[in-house]
C-alpha positions, -999 to +999 in steps of 0.1 A: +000+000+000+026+025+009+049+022-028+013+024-045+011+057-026+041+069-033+041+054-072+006+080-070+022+112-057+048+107-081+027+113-110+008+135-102+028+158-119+023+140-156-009+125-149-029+148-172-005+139-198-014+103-197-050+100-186-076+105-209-098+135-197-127+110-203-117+090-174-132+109-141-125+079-112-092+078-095-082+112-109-077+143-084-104+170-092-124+142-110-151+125-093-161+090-097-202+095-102-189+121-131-200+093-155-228+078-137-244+115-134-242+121-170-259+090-177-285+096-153-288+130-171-288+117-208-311+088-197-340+115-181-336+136-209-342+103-235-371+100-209-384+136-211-386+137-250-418+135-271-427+098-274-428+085-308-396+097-322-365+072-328-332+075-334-320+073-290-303+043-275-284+036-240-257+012-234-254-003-204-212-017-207-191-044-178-165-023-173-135-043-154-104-034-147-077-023-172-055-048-158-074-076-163-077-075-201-043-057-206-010-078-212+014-068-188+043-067-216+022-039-231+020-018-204+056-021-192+057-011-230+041+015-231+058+031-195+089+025-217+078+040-247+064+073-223+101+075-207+099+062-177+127+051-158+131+010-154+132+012-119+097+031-117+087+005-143+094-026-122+077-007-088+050-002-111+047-037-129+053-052-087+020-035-080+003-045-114+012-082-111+003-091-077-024-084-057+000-089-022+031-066-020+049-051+007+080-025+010+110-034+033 
């Protein structure tokens, strides 16, 4: 818990440059219901429109973690390809690849 911590206040400095502004959970300033509020929003307004027109749809989509659907060789990858330092890239890939980790 304490190197994911310190892996977080480390970038806070480039997070903006590598997090898509679409992405509102686990972002400072950026709230996790940012989503679900615009859904409730654009599902009341589908609600509130005259009845008979066509042409509106919702999706409802299983999001799961990016980890769980992302090959770790990619995203030590892709720290590589951002610059990232190897030793920032193995903290990183420690806390990626295992659910249990601890600092000594």
């Amino acid at each position: 818990m304490v190197l994911a911590k310190v892996l977080a206040n480390r970038l806070k400095g480039i997070l903006p440059n590598c997090v898509s502004v679409n992405q509102s959970a686990f972002v400072e300033g950026r709230s996790i219901l940012d989503n679900a509020l615009v859904a409730f929003e654009v599902i009341h307004c589908m609600k509130s429109k005259t009845k008979g027109k066509h042409g509106d749809v919702a999706l409802k989509i299983d999001f799961s973690k990016a980890y769980d659907i992302m090959d770790g060789g990619y995203i030590r990858g892709l720290m590589h390809s951002m610059g990232f330092d190897e030793k920032w890239i193995k903290w990183v890939m420690m806390c990626v690849e295992s659910v249990n980790y601890s600092v000594k």
